[in-house]
N, C-alpha and C positions, 0 to 999 in steps of 0.2 A: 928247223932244218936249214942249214946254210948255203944248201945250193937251188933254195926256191927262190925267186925274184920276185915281192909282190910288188903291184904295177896297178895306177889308172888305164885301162883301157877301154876303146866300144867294141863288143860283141856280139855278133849273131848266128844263130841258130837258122839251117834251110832244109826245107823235106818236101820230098812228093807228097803230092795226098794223094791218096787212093793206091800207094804201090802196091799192098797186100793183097788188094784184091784183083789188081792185075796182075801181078805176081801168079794169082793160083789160079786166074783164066788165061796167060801167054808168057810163058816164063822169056820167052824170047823178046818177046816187047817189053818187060821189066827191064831186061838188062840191056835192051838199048835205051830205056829209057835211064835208067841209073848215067850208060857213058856220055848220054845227053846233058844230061845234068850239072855232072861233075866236071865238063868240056866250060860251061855256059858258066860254074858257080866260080871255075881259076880264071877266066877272063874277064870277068866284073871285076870281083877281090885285087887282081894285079891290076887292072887300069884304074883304080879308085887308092894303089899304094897298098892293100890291104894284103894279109896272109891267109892263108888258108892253113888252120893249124891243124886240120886231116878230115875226111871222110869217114861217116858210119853207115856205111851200106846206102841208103838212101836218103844219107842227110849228109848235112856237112856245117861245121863251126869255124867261124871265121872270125879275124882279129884287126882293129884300125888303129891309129894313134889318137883320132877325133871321131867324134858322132856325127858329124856331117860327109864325110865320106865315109862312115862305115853305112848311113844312109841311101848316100846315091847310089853304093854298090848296091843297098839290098834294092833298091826300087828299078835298077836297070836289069838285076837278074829276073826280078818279077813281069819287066815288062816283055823281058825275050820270050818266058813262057808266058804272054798273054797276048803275045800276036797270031793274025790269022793264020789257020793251018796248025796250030801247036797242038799235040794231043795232052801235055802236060802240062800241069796246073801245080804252085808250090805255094808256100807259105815262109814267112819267116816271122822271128822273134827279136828284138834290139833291146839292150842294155847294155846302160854304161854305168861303170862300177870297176871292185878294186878285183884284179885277179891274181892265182900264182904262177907264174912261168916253172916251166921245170925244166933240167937241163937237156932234155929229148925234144923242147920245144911244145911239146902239150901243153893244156890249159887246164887248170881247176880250181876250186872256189866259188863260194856262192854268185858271186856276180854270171860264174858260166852257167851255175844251174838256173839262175832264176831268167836268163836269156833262154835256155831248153824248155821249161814250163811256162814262158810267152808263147814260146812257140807253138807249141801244144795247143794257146787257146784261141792262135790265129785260124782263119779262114781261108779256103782256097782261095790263092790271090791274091793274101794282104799281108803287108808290111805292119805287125804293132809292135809297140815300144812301151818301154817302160818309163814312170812318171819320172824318172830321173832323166832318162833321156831325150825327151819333150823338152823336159824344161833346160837343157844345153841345148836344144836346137832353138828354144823360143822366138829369137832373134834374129835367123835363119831366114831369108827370101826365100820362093821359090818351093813352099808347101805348106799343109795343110794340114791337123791333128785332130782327129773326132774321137772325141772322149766315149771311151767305151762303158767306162765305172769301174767301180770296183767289183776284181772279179777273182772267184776262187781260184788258187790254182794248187797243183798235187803239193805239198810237204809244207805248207804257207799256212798257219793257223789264222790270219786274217785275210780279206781278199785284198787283192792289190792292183791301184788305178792303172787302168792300161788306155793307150789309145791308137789308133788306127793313123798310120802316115799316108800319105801319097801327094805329089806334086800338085798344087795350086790350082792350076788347070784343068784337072782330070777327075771327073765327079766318082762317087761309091759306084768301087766294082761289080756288075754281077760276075761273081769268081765263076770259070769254067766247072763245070762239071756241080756245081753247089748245090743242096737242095735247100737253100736258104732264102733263096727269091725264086718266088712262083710266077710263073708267066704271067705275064695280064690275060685279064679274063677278057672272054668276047665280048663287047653290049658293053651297055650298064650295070653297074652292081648292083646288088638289090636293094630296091629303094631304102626300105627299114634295117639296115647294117649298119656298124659301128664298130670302130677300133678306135682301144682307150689308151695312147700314146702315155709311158710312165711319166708320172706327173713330177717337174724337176724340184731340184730340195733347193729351198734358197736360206734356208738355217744356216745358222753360222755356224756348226758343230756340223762337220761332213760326216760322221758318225749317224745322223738322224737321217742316214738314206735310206734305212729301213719302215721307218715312217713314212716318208714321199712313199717308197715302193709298195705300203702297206694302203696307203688310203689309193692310191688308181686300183690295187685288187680289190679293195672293199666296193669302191663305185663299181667294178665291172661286176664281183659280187650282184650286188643289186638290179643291175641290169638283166644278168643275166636268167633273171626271174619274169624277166617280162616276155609274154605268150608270143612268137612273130617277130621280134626282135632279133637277129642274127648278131652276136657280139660275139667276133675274138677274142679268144683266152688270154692269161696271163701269158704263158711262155712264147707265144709267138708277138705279141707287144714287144716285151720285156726286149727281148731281140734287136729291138731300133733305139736302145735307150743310147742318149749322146751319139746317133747317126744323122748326117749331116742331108740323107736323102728328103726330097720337096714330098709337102702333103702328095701329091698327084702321086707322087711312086709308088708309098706308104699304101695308098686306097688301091691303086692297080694290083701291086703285088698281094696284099691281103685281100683282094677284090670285096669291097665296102665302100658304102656311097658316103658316108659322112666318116668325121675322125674327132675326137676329144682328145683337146692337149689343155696343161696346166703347169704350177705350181705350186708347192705347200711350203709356208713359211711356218715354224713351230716354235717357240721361244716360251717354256714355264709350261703356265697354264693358258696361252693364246696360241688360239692355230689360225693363220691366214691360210686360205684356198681361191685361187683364180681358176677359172675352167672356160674355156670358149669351145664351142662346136664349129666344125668349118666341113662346107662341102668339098670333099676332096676332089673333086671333076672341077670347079672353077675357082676354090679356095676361098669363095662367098663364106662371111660370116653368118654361122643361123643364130648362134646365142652365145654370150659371154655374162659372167654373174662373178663377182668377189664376196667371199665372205669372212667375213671376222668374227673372230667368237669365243666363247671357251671352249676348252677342249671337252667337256662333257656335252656339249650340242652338235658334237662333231657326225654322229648317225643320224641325226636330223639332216645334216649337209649333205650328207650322201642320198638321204632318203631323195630330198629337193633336188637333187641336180638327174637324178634318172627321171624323176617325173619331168625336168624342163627339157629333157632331152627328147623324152616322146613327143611333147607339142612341136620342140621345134622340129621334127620330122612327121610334124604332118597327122599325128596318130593319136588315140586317146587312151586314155586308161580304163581297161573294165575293170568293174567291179572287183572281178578276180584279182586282175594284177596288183589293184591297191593293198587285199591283203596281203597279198606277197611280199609285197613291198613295207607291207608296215611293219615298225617292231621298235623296241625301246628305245627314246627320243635322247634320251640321256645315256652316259657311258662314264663309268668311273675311269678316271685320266690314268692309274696304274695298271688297271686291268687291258685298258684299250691300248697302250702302250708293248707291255708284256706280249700280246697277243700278235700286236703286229711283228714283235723280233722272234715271234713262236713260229710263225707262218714264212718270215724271212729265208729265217734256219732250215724249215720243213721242205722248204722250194728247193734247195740245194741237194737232197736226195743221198745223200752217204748216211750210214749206220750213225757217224759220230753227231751231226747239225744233230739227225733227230731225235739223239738222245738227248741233246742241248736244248732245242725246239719244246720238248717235251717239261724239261723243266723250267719253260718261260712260260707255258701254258696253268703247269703247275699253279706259279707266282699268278698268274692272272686269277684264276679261279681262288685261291688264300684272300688278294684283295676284294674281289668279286664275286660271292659264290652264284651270282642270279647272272653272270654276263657270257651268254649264249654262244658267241663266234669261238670264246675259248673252252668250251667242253668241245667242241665241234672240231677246232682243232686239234685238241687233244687226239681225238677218236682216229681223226686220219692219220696223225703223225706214226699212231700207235699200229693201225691195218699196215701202213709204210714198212716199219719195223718188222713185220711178219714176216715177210720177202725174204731178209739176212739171212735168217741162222734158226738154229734149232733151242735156243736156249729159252725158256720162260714163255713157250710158245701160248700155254695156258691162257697164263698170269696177264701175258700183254693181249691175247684177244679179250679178255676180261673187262679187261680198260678200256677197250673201246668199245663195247657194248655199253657198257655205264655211260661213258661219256656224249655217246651219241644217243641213248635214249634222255640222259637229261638235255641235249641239247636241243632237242627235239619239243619237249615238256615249255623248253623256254622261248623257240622260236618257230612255231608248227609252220613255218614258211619258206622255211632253211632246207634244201637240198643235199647238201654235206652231209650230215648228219644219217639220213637216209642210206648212202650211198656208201657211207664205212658202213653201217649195219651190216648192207647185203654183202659189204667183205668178207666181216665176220659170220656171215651165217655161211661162206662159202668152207670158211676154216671148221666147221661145225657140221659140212655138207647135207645142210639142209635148203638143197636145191629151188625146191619151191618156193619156201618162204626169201629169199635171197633173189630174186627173179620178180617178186611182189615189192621187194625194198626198194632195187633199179627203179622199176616202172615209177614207182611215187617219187624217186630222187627227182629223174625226168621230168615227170608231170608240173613238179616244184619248180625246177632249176628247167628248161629247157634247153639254154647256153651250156650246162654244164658239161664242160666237154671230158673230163675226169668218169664224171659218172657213168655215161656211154661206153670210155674205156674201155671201162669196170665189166659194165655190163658186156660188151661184145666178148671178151673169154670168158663170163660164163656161157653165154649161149653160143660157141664155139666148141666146148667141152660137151656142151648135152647135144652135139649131134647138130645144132640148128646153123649150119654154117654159112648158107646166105642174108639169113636174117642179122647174123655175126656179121658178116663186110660190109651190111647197109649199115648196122653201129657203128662201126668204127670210120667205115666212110664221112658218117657225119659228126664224128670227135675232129677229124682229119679239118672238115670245112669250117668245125669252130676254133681250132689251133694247128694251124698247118704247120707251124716249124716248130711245135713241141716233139721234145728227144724221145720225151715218153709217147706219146700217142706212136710219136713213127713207128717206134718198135713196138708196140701192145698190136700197128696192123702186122709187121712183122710175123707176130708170135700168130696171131689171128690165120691168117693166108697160109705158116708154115704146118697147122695143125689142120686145118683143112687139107693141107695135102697139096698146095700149090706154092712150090718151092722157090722157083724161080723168081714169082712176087714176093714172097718170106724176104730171100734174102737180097732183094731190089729195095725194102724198107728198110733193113737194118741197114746196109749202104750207104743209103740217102740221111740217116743217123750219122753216121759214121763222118761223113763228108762235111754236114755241119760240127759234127766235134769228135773226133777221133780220141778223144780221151774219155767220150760218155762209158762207162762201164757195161752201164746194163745191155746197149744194144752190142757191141763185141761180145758180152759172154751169151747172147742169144743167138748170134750168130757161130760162136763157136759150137753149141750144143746143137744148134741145126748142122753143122754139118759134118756130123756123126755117123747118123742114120744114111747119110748119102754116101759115103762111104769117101769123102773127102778129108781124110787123115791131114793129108800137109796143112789144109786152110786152120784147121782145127788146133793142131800144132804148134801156129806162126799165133794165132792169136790167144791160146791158153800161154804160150811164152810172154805175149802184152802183158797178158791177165796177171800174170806171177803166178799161178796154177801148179805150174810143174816144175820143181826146182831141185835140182840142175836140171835142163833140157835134155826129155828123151833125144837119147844119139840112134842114129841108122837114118835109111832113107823110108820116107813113110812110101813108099812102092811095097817096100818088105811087108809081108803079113806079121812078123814077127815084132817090127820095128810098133806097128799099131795096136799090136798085144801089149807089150812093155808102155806103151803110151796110157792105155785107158788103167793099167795095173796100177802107175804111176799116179792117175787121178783118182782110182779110189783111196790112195795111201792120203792124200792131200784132202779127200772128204771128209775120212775120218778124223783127220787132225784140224780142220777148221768147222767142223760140227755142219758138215751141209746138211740140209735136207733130205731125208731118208729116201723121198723119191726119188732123186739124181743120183744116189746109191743105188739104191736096187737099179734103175734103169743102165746105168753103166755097169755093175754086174750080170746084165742079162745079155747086152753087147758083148763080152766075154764065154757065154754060154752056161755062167753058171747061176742054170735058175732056180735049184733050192733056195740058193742064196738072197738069190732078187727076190722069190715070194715072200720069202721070211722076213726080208727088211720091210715091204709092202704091208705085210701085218704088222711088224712094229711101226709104221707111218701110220696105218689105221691106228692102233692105240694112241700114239702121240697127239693127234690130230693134225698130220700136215696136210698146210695148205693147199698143196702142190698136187695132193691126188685127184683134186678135180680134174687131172689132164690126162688122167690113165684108161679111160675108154679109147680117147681119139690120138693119143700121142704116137709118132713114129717110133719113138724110143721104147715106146710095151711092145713092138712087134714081134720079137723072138720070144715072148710069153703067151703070144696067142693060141699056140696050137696045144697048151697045156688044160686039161679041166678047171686044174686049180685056181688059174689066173680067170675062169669066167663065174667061178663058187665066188672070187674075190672082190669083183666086177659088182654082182649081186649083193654082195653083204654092205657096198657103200652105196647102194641105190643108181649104180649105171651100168646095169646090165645091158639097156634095151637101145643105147647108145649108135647108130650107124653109122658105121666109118664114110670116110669119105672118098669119092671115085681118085687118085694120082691123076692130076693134068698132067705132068709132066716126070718122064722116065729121067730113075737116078742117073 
């Protein structure tokens, strides 16, 4: 096309966080906050020379000639909105790269898009850049680059290095509004805690960061077997990898008295590991140990550094924990490999990793058929799977009952394994025994904050719903900045009937990563039943749900008719889940139709009817016989609802 101009240029992407959900509680204060914005983002851009190549509602992309002033501009916009008094909090995204001018003066090409999907994965508050543009500024006085890693981002088939900028002087933001750093805790942390800081890759092959990230979850693994021991989960670690904040913050914010940091060098068949403990209140050494080895001694390593972690905190090993702890000394070098890019993939949470995940687990078990982590992760990748779609629902809870009872056969110590079982026996609804799975997950894993989860919606579902928030409450204290836990208390609170906290969790999701899926389409389906059309609307438009965008104003009762009409058309063409079919047919009124999918969801076995005694969404089916004959025929009849804290 000969009147596109392609061009080096720096580019950045700027957006409110949080506008959608100020948006649907003060439509008034959205849109001063938007002329706020857009006032703050042309007077940075013009006094740094930069263009403002136009506004999308509550973003804006902007164009420099150099990456050092398309920098200052973004970091002087951030810091208008981070002075005292601001109620808004934004974010930006920088890359520099080749784009197309066009003759209206827009911008396109991938360099704009892959500055829009930085942006996305920035934090309220922060300036990140892409590795291109780091590395133009390298030279640059006057700031600071904290490697964030590599990180997925939407339409990017690999992850891609990002890092966090800010001037020299001015240490890691706690962004406004963020629920990414938790207050300091009162006191002391408790004395027996631990956060396992990801262990850095010092391989020469930056591709082996699945390895580093593989052996700090294997150690916390292991830890998190020990009875008393409070250890931090992976996702809330994971969170400080390449952050520049001091042990002391790290132990405040996660409130934990001690912290393990490290790194894995990996080359062939040699794995070096360095590991030191440090008490995070005076940054005292407790223990530091290197080990070199072959990589088949490498479970031996892990075994040895939880048991020196107990000593150095004071504590011993009973009897119990040792056999928790123990299990095969040796590890074939394909299998233990395989496993770790199985688990890499499966952390990452899309339909596609864990289809990929699953065939690294595959490979591991071909090399290995005796090597236990990789049946184990099969089994959960597989329960994972179930969540998606309707297709092979059978088939894949199959695979994870195999997998998890031989994983179980091979390491009777292992908590995992357990804890997909009671998935699966949820897909099976055999309540009982799935409730007996938890308990022994727990009993195993006491750290395991996964399993808890797990466990709080089932016992949520059958009616026990403060026993549910004490669950989940304590997944919360063992992974506080996981997207998953936030939203599983989300779902927890909204089914018990306390909405307000429902959607105060998904939020708090939301805030750390507005592009997590799961928690926006939970918050979308919560706010259904409240009868909050527009919130539902703004974020099934995220989702890609409804495509074109119901038109009207959701005030119309018509405009919200055409709305839910619209997402049954989109269920059945994406194969949801029978019960989000029927339940959004019964929002409609039409209940022949919801019971009838109800019983084809009985027949299929979906997951998902576990939630039909206590869900908001069965409520227009309650006053029907048939919906308590149906109630009866899946074993939750005798299910009590729960008291509304708070009027729709």
């Amino acid at each position: 096309m000969p009147d596109i101009e392609r061009r080096l240029a720096a580019v950045w992407f700027a957006d409110i966080v949080g506008f959608t959900t100020l948006a649907d509680s003060d439509e008034d204060a959205a849109l001063a906050a938007v002329a706020g914005f857009q006032a703050a983002t042309r007077a940075a851009v013009e006094s740094r020379r930069g263009r403002v190549v136009k506004f999308l509602g509550d973003g804006a992309l902007a164009e420099f000639s150099s990456a050092r002033t398309a920098l200052d501009a973004a970091l002087d916009l951030c810091a208008t909105f981070a002075a005292p008094g601001s109620a808004t909090s934004i974010r930006i995204g920088l890359h520099v790269g080749e784009v197309a001018g066009a003759p209206d003066g827009d911008l396109y090409g991938d360099g704009v898009n892959l500055a829009a999907r930085i942006q996305a994965a920035a934090r309220p508050g922060e300036v990140v850049v892409s590795e291109d543009a780091a590395r133009a500024l390298r030279h640059s006085r006057g700031f600071r680059f904290d490697a964030l890693g590599p990180t997925p981002l939407k339409g990017y088939p690999e992850p891609i290095p990002l890092f966090r900028a800010r001037p020299a002087d001015v240490p890691v933001p706690d962004a406004p509004g963020s629920a990414s750093r938790r207050p300091a805790a009162p006191g002391r942390a408790p004395e027996r805690s631990i956060a396992v800081l990801p262990f850095a890759n010092l391989s020469r092959d930056a591709s082996d960061e699945y390895f580093s990230d593989g052996v700090t979850e294997e150690i916390l693994t292991a830890l998190a077997r020990i009875e008393g021991l409070k250890v931090i989960s992976r996702t809330s670690v994971m969170r400080y990898k390449g952050s520049s904040a001091s042990l002391r913050e790290i132990g405040r914010e996660l409130d934990v008295a001690s912290i393990l940091e490290g790194s894995v060098r990996h080359a062939g068949p040699r794995v070096r590991i360095t590991a030191q403990l440090v008490d995070a209140a005076t940054d005292a050494h407790l223990w530091a140990e290197r080990y070199d080895r072959d990589l088949e001694d490498i479970l031996a390593i892990q075994t040895d550094v939880a048991e020196r972690i107990v000593e150095a905190l004071q504590g011993q090993l009973s009897a119990r924990d040792r056999v928790r702890l123990a299990g095969p000394a040796a590890a074939d070098r394909t299998a233990y490999e395989e496993t770790l890019k199985g688990r890499w993939l499966a952390n990452r949470r899309t339909p596609e990793d864990l289809v990929r995940a699953l065939e690294h687990f595959e490979r591991a078990i071909a090399a290995d058929p005796d090597h236990a982590p990789a049946y184990a992760g099969l089994a959960t990748a597989s329960i994972l799977l179930l969540h998606w779609e309707r297709r092979e629902q059978r088939a894949v809870r199959d695979r994870a009952v195999a997998a998890a009872e031989r994983a179980m056969g091979l390491d009777p110590a292992a908590s995992e394994p357990w804890a997909a079982r009671g998935m699966a026996r949820i897909f099976d609804r055999e309540w009982t025994a799935a409730e007996s799975d938890f308990h022994r997950a727990i009993d195993l894993g006491p750290g395991d904050a996964q399993a808890r989860q797990w466990f709080a919606h089932l016992l949520v579902c059958l009616g026990r719903y403060e026993e549910a928030i004490e669950e989940i409450d304590r997944a919360l204290e063992l992974d506080p900045l996981s997207l998953a836990v936030l939203t599983e208390a989300g779902n927890v609170q909204f089914l018990a009937r306390r909405y307000d906290a429902a959607l105060a969790y998904y939020d708090r999701a939301l805030d750390i990563d507005p592009a997590f899926h799961a928690a926006r389409y939970k918050r979308f389906e919560a706010y259904l039943p409240l009868g909050r059309v527009e919130g539902a609307m703004r974020d099934a438009a995220r989702l890609e749900l409804v495509d074109p965008p119901v038109a009207g104003s959701a005030s119309e009762p018509e405009a919200g008719r055409r709305f839910l009409e619209a997402l049954i058309e989109h269920a059945d063409d994406q194969r949801w889940p029978l019960f989000h079919v029927a339940t959004t047919k019964a929002a409609l009124g039409r209940i022949d139709e919801a019971l009838a999918d109800l019983e084809a969801a009985r027949d299929e076995g979906d997951w998902y009817l576990v939630r039909t005694a206590v869900s908001p969404h069965c409520d227009p089916l309650r006053g029907d016989p048939r919906f308590a004959d149906f109630l009866a025929s899946i074993g939750l009849a005798d299910v009590p609802l729960p008291v509304e804290e708070h009027a729709r």
